[in-house]
MIVO-803225 format. One record per residue (C-alpha): residue in three letters; x negated, y, z negated. Coordinates in steps of 0.5 Angstrom, whole numbers, plus 2048, in hexadecimal, padded with zeros to 3 digits. Example, Ala and Ser with C-alpha at 12.3 -4.5 7.8 and 13.67 -1.06 7.14 Angstrom:
BEGIN
Ala7E77F77F0Ser7E57FE7F2
//
This chain:
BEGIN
Unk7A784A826Unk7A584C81FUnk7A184681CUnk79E846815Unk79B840814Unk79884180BUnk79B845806Unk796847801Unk7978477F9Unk7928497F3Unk7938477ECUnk79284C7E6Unk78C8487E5Unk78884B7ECUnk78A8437EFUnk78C8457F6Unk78F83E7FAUnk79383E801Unk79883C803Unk79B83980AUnk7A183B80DUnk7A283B815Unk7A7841815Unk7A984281CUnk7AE84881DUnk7B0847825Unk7B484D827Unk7B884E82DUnk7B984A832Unk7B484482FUnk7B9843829Unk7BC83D82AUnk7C2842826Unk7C284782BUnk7C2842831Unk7C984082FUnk7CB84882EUnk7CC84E833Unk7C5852834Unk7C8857830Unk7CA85282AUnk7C484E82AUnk7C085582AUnk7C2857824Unk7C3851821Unk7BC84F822Unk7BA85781EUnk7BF855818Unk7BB84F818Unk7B4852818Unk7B6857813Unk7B985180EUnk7B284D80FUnk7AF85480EUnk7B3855808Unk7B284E806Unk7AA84F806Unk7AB855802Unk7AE8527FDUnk7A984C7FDUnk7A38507FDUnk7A78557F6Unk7A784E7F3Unk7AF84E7F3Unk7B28477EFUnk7B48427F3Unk7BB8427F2Unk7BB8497F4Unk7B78487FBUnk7BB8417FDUnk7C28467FBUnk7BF84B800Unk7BE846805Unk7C5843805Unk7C884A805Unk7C584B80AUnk7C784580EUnk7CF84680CUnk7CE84E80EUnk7CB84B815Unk7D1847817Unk7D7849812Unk7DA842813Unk7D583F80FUnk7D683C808Unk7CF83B806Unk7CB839800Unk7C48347FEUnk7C38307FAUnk7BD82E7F7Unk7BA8277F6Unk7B78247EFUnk7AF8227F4Unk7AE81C7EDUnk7B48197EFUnk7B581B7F7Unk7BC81D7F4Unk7C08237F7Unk7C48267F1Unk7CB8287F2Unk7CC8247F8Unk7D28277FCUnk7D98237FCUnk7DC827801Unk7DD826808Unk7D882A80BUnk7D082A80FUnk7C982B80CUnk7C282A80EUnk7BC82880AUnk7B782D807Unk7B1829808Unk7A982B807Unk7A382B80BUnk7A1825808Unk7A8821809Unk7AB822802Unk7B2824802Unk7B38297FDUnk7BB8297FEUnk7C082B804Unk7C4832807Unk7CA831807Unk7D083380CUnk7D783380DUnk7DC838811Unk7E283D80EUnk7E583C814Unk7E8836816Unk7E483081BUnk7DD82F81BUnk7D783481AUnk7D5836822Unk7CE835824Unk7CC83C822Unk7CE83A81AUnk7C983381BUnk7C483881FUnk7C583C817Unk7C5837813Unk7BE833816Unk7BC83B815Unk7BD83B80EUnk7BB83580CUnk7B4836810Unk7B483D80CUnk7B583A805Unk7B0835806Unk7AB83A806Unk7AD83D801Unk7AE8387FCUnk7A78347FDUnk7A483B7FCUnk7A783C7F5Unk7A58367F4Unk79E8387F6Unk79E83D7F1Unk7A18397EBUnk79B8347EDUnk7968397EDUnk79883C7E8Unk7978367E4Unk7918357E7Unk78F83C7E6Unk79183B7DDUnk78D8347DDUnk7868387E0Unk78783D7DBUnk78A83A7D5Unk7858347D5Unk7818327CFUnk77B8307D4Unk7778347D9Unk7798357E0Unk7738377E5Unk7758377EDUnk7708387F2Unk7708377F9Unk76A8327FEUnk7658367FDUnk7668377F4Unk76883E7F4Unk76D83F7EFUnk7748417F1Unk7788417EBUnk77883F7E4Unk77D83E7DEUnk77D8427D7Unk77A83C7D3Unk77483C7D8Unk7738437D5Unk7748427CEUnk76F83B7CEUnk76983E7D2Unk76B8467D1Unk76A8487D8Unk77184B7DBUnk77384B7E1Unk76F8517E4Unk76A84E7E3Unk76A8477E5Unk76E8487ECUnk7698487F1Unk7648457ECUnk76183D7ECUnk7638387E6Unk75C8397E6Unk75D83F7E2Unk75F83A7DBUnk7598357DDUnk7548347D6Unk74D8347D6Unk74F82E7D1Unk75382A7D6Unk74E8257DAUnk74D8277E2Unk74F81F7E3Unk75681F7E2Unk7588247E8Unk7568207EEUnk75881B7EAUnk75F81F7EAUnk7608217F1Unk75D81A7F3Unk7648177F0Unk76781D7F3Unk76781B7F9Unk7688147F9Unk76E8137F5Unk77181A7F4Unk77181B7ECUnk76B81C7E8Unk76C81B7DFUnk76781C7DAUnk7648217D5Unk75F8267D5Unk75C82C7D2Unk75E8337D5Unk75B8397D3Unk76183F7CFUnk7608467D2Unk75D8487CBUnk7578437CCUnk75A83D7C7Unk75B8367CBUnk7628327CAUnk76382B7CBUnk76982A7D1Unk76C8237D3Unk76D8257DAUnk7718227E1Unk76F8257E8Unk7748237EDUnk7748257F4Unk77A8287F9Unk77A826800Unk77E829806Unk78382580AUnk77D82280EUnk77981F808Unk774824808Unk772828801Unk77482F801Unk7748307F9Unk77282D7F2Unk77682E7ECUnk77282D7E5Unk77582C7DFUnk77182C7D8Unk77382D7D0Unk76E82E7CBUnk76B8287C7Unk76582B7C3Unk76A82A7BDUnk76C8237BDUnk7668227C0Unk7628247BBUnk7668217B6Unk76581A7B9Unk75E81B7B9Unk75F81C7B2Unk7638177B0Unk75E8127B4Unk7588157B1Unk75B8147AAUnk75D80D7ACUnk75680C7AFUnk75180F7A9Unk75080F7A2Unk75381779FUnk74C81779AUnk74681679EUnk7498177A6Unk74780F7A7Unk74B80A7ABUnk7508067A6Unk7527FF7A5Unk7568007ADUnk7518027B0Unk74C7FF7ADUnk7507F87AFUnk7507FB7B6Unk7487FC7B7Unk7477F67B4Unk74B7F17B9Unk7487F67BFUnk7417F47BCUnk7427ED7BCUnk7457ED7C4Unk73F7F17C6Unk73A7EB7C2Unk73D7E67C6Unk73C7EA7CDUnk7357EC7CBUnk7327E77C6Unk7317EC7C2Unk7327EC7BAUnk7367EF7B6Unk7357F17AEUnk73B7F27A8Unk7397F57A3Unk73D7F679DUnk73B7FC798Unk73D7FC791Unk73980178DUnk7377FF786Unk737804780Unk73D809783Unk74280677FUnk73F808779Unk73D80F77CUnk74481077EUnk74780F777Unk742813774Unk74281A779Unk74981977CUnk74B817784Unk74981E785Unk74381D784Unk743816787Unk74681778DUnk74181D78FUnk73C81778DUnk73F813792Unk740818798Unk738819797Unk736812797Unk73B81179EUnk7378167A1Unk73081379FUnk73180C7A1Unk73580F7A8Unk72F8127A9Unk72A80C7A9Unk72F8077ADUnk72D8087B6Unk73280B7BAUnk7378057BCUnk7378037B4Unk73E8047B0Unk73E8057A9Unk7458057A6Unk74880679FUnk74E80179DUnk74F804796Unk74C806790Unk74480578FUnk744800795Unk74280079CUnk7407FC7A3Unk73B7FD7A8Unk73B7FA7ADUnk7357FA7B2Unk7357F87B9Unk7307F67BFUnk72C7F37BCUnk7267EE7C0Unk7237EB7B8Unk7287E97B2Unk7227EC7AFUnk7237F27B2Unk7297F47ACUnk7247F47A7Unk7207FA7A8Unk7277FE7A8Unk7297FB7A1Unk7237FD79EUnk7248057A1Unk72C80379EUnk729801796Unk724808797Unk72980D799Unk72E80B794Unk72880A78EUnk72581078FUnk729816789Unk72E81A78BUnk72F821788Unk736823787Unk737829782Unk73382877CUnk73382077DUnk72D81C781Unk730816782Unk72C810784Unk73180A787Unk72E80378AUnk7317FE78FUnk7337F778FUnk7347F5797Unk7367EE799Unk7357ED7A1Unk7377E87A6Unk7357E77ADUnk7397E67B4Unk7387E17B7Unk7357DD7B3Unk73B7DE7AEUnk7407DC7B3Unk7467DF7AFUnk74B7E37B0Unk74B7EB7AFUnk74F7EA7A8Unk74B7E37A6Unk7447E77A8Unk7477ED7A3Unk7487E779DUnk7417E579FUnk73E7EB79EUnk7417ED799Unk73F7E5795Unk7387E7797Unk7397EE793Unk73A7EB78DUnk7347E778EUnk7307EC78EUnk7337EF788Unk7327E9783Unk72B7E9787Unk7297EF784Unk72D7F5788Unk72A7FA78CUnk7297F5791Unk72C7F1797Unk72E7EA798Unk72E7E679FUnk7357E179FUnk7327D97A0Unk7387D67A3Unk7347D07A1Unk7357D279AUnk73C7D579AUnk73F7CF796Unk73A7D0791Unk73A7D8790Unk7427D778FUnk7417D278AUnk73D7D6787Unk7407DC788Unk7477DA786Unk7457D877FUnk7497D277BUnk74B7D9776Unk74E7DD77BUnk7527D877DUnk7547D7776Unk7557DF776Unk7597DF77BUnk75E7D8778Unk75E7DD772Unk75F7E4776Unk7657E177BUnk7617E2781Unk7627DA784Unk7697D9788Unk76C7D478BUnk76E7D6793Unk7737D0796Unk7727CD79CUnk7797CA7A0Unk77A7C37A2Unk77F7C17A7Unk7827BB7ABUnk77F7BD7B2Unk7867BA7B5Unk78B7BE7B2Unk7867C47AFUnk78A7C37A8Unk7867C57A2Unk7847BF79FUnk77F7C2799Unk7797C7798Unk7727C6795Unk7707CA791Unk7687CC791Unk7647D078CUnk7607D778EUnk75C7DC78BUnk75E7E378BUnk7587E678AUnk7577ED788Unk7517EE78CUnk7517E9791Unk7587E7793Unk75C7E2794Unk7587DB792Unk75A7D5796Unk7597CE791Unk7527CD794Unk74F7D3792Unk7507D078BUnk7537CA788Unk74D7C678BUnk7497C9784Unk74F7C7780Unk74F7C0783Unk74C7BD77EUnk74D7C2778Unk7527C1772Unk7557C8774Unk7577C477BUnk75C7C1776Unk75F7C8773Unk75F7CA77AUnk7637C477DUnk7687C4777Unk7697CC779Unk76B7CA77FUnk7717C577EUnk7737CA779Unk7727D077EUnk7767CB784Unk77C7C977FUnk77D7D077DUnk77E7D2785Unk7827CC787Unk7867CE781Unk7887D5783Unk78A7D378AUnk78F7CE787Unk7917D4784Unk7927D878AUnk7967D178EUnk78F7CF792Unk78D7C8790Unk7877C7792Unk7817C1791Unk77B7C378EUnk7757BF78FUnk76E7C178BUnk7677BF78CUnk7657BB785Unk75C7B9784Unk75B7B3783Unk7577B677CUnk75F7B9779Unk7637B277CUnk75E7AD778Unk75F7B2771Unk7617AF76CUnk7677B476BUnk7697B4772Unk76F7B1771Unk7717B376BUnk7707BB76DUnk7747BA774Unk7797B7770Unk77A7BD76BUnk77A7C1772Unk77F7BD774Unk7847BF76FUnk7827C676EUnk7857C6775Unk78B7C3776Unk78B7C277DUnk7907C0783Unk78D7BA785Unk7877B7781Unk7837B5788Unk7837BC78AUnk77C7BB787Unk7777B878BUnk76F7B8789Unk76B7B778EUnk7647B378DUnk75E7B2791Unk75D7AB794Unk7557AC791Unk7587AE78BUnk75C7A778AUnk7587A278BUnk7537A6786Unk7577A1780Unk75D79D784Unk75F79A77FUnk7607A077AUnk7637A5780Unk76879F782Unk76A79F77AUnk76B7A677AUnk76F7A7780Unk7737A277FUnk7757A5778Unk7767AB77CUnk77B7A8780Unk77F7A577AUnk7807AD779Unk7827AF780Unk77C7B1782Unk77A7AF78AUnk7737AF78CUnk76F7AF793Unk7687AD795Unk7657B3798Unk75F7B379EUnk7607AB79FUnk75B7A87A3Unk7557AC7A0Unk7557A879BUnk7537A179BUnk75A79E79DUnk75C79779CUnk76379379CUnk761791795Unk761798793Unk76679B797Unk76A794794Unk76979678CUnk76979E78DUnk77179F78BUnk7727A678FUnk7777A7794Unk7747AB799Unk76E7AB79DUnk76B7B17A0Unk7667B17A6Unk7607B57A5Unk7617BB7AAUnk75A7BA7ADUnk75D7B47B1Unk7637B77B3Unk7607BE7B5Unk75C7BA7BAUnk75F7B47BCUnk7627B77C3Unk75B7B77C5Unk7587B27C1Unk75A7AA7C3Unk7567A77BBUnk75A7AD7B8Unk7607AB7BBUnk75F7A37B9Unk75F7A57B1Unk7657AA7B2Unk7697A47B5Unk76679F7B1Unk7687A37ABUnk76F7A47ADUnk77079D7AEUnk76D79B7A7Unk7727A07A4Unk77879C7A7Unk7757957A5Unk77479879EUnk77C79B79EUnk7777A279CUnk77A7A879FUnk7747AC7A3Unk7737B37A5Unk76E7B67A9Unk7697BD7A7Unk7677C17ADUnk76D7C17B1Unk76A7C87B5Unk76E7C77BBUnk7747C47BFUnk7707BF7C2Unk76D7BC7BCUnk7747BD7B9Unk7777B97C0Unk7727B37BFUnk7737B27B7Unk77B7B27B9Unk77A7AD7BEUnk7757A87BAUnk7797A87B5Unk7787AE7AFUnk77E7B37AFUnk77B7B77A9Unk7757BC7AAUnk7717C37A7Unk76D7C87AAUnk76B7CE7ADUnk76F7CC7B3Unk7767CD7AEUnk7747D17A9Unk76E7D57A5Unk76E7D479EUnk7717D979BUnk7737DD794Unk7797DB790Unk77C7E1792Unk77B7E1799Unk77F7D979AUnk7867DB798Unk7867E079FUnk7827DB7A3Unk7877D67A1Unk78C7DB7A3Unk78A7DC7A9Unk7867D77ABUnk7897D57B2Unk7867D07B7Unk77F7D37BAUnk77D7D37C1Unk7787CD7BFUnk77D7C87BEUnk7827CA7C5Unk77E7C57C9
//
């Protein structure tokens, strides 16, 4: 008996696989063939078929087509046994469908793989009349065992072959190394990313790429991870033939044998260094200022909340200083930005060099700049670092021909005893520093939080808010108000900011409070209405009627020309519904001159125009008041709302509110609706309508027709 259990095939790539085949060649009286033929016959049938399986091989080792192998089988066959008509048909392995199914009467066997798999059926039928003999089964079980083999190993050839493509043609690195980590194999791109061949790494390590560079720790780390889930993946920094690193994004995977162990690793690698290195760059110009190499306003905001965490973990202080140099303007008109920046670069690197090490100066753009000092046991502690600041930047710089001497003004605020957040801190030291700078430069200036309403107010002069009338700079941002129950929009208020060109976005109590009692209050308040009527009349051109609501002082609704200006405002826009307008007053402001504000609201309810008693219950409340004040809405003050989940007394004047406004037949709405919670009680204690945070911010103008747009039921309100 001739048993050849494997056939060996090797790609043109150097890729050698086995694969098995069990042929047994039984000769003479062991086949089950020459047992049913004469010893002579059986002799010579058995020696034909030991010459086909020799011929068969031949052809399979000479790398002959399948079609040509399977002919050669079925010759073989018919040759045999001339009363055979045989053919194979091969089968579609997706589908488990054997094309070209025989129609005629006939027998066939299944031509079935090691694994089981049919790959299609041997099919027989006789020249001659009845039925094939037991010989004729005998050859068509022989034929479909041989064309098995046959089959399945040209369909291991067309695997490895593409397995053998793929590991050549790869865009990533392939290293194969045995247990021990010799190095058995490795692609093409392995070669064209590290410039080791493949004579010199076969028998190699991995070793040979390891970096100097590249920290000891990630390798136990590797193998650790190795060994428990099979897999490691990271980056890491290997070393190229020429000596120069590369960054590779690498996976280690390990190969097991049938029982589990491992026989094999297989590492796949491509080169990142540039995508790397770009990302780094991107990062960095994210992070720093191009000029001077500080952090920028980013990074800056990042240290900053950093600092703050760590004060609280260690009842440590923390210091923000903001930099403004005095005098660089004047130097940068007179010798140009080149000259200016140098002067900016030298200075960044001076005071950098007095700070402590933990310490972060940053530069948010043009000649100003943050520091920000940390760990700090004493508040005082921060002063003896401002003091090295103003002599770094006061001593002369020489750029070119020029000396140039610059000073500076730093206003500084301390963490915790200013308790603010990162952005609050930086507006702090920012209002100190302009302290400083009207105390006479060259100096620094600790916020008082004691005293911040008076440094506003002293800050933000009648003047420039005048300027800022003139300069367009004050806008009107809107504020929705909803009916809580069917979320319809049932108006806006509109609120007045100051957009600031150096400090921002002012909210109302940064300012108004200096005009409260000033005629430019007067001018103010008329540019309100005016500015409100001309929105609501754009949005009534767009289709979209909304209610506008403004906030009236009780200086410009006891003018003289209140009425009359309103009136002429009315006509210069000519609206949907005249009760589109509301104004809005304070409880306080009337019941400053009852009288005259009744008078003056009555007259604008002949117009059209509604009113509503804003913050009510702050004031000094009464039946007789709320009894002789013609307005048709109350507002509760949001100070009650905000806190009546909790509050039991602030719940009783919320309640009360509600049912004095029902008793008066006065509509009523509730400020500071910040939850759904607040909204679900309002709506069970009687007040549908409702503002605040909870529903919407306020907003610009042309934000709100998209929030219209879009506004949809917020997760708030699905209770």
């Amino acid at each position: 008996m001739i048993k050849i259990n494997a056939l060996s095939t090797t790609s043109d790539s150097g890729v050698t696989a086995s694969v098995p085949v069990a042929l047994e060649i039984v000769a003479q009286n062991q086949s089950a063939v020459s047992q049913l033929l004469p010893d002579k016959a059986g002799r010579k049938l058995a020696q034909i078929r030991l010459q086909n399986h020799y011929r068969i091989l031949k052809m399979l080792s000479d790398n002959a087509g399948l079609d040509s192998v399977l002919q050669a089988i079925v010759a073989y066959v018919e040759t045999a046994n001339s009363s055979l008509i045989c053919s194979i048909r091969l089968a579609d392995v997706n589908a488990s469908q054997v094309y070209d199914w025989p129609t005629t009467p006939c027998l066939w066997e299944s031509i079935v793989s090691i694994k089981g798999q049919v790959l299609g059926i041997f099919v027989i039928s006789s020249a001659q009349v009845g039925q094939p003999d037991a010989t004729a089964l005998e050859f068509m079980k022989y034929g479909a065992s041989l064309a098995a083999i046959v089959i399945e190993k040209k369909m291991a050839e067309t695997e490895l072959r593409l397995a053998s493509s793929v590991f050549d043609h790869t865009h990533e690195g392939i290293m194969i190394t045995d247990v021990n980590g010799a190095i058995l194999k490795v692609n093409k791109t392995f070669t064209s990313i590290t410039g080791f061949d493949m004579l010199d790494a076969l028998g190699n390590t991995p070793r040979m790429l390891r970096s100097p560079n590249q920290a000891a720790e990630l390798f136990p780390l590797m193998y650790e991870t190795l060994a428990a889930n099979g897999q490691w993946s990271g980056e890491i920094c290997n070393r190229h033939k020429n000596g120069t690193d590369f960054t590779s994004k690498m996976t280690v995977s390990s190969v097991f044998d049938a029982a589990g162990q491992t026989v094999n690793y297989v590492a796949m690698f491509s080169d990142v260094t540039e995508s790397t290195r770009h990302a780094l760059q991107l990062k960095y110009i994210a992070h720093y200022d191009d000029l001077t190499g500080l952090p920028n306003r980013v990074l800056l905001a990042d240290r900053l909340q950093q600092a703050i965490i760590q004060s609280n973990r260690f009842q440590r202080s923390v210091a923000v200083g903001f930099i403004d140099l005095d005098g660089f303007k004047a130097i940068n008109d007179a010798w140009g930005h080149s000259t200016g920046d140098a002067l900016l670069s030298v200075l960044a690197l001076r005071m950098k060099a007095v700070l402590r090490e933990g310490d972060t100066l940053a530069r948010i753009g043009g000649d100003e700049f943050v520091v920000v000092l940390v760990d700090m046991t004493l508040e005082q502690d921060y002063q003896v670092v401002m003091e090295r600041l103003l002599q770094a930047v006061s001593a002369p710089v020489q750029i070119g021909p020029q000396l140039l001497h610059v000073s500076a003004s730093i206003g500084v605020t301390l963490y915790p005893a200013d308790r603010s957040d990162p952005d609050l801190l930086m507006r702090h030291a920012d209002q100190s520093m302009y302290q400083a700078k009207q105390l006479g430069r060259n100096r620094f200036h600790l916020f008082d939080v004691a005293e911040d309403v008076e440094i506003q107010t002293r800050q933000l002069s009648l003047e420039q808010i005048e300027r800022a009338l003139k300069n367009h700079e004050l806008v009107l941002f809107y504020q929705p108000k909803i009916n809580m129950r069917t979320q319809q929009l049932i108006g806006v208020e509109a609120l007045i900011r100051w957009q600031h060109p150096e400090r921002g976005l002012l909210l109302p109590v940064e300012f108004l409070p200096q005009i409260e009692n000033h005629a430019l209050s007067v001018t103010l308040g008329y540019w309100v209405i005016d500015t409100a009527l001309a929105q609501m009349s754009q949005w009534q051109a767009l289709g979209q009627n909304i209610p506008i609501s403004v906030n009236v002082s009780a200086r410009h609704l006891q003018h003289d020309l209140f009425v009359p200006q309103l009136q002429e405002l009315l006509a210069r826009y000519p609206l949907y519904q005249r009760d589109f307008l509301e104004l809005e007053l304070l409880e306080t402001s009337a019941l400053q001159d009852i009288v005259k504000v009744s008078s003056v609201l009555n007259a604008c309810a002949a117009m059209g125009v509604r009113s509503a008693l804003d913050d009510f219950g702050t004031g000094y409340s009464s039946l007789a008041h709320l009894k002789r004040l013609p307005s048709e809405v109350i507002k509760i003050d949001r100070h009650f709302v905000r806190d009546m989940l909790e509050d039991p007394d602030d719940l009783a004047i919320v309640k009360g509110i509600i049912g004095l406004s029902a008793a008066f037949c006065r509509d009523v709405i509730a400020e500071g609706v910040e939850t759904y919670a607040h909204a679900s009680l309002l709506i069970e204690l009687g007040c549908l309508q409702g503002q605040g945070f909870g529903i919407a911010r306020s907003m610009p103008a042309d934000s709100f027709p998209n929030w219209l747009e879009t506004w949809q039921q917020s997760a708030i309100w699905q209770a």
